[in-house]
C-alpha positions as CSV (number, residue, x, y, z in Angstrom):
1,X,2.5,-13.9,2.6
2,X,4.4,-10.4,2.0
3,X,3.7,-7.6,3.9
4,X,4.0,-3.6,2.8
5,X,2.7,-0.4,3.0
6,X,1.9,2.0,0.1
7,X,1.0,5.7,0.2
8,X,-1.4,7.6,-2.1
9,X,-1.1,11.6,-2.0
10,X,-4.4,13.7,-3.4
11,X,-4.0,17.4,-4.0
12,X,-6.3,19.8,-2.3
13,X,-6.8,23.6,-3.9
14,X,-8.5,26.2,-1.4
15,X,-9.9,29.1,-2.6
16,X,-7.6,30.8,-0.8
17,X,-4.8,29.6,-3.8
18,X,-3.0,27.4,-1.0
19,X,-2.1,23.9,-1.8
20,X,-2.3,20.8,0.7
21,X,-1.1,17.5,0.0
22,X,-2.9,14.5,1.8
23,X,-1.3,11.6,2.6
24,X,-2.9,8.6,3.2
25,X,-1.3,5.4,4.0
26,X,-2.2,1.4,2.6
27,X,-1.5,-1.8,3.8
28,X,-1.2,-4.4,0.7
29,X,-0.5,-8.0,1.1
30,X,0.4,-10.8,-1.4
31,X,-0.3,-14.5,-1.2
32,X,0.7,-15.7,-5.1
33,X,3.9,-17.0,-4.5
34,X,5.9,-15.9,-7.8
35,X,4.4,-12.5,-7.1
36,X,5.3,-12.9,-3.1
37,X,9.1,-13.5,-4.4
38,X,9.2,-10.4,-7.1
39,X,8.0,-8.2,-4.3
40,X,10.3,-9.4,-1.5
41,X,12.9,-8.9,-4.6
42,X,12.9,-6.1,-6.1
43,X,10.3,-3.6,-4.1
44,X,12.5,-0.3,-2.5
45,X,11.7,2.1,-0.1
46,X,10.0,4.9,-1.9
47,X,9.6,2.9,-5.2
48,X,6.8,4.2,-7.6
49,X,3.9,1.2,-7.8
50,X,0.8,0.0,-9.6
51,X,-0.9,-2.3,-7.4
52,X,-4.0,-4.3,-8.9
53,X,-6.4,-6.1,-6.5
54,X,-9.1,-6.3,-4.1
55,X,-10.0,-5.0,-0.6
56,X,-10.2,-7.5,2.0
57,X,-11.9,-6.5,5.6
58,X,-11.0,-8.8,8.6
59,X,-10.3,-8.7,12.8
60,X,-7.5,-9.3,14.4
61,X,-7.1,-9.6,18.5
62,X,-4.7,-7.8,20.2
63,X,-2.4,-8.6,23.3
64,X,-4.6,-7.0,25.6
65,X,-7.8,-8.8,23.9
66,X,-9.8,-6.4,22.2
67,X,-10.9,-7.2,18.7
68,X,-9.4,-4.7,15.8
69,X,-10.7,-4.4,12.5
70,X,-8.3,-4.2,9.6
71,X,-8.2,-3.6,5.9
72,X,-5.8,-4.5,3.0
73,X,-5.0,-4.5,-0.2
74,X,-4.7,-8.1,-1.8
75,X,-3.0,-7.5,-4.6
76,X,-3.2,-9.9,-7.6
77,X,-0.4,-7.8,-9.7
78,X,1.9,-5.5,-9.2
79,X,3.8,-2.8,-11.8
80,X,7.5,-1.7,-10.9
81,X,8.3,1.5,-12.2
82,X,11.7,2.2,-12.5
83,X,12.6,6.2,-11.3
84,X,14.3,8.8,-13.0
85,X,16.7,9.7,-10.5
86,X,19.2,7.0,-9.2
């Protein structure tokens, strides 16, 4: 399994005429191992993506015991796209 986070950014517009950029972050993970291998490849820091797939919901326990619920991402494809600037 590969392991990685992508962001997504929506613009807000106030009536004021002031922008605002959110941020919000993603946690995809990949199982398909020719996909697993491309990814662990060829994925950079700040690289542009298309990631195709499903959400998955699950728990995970923590050191101290508690029970965390967690989402991801399972992605079935992913599209590279190369950037403009080197």
């Amino acid at each position: 399994m590969v392991t990685f986070s992508l962001a997504t950014h929506t613009n807000y517009r106030y009536e004021s005429g002031q922008f605002l950029q959110r941020t919000e972050w993603h946690r995809v993970i990949c199982f398909k191992p020719g996909l697993r291998e491309t990814i662990m490849n060829f994925l950079k820091k700040g690289q542009r993506v298309h990631v195709s797939g499903r959400i998955t919901y699950g728990e995970i326990t923590g050191e101290d015991g508690k029970t965390k619920s967690t989402t991801a991402i399972a992605a079935d494809d992913v599209i590279f796209f190369q950037s403009t600037t080197q």
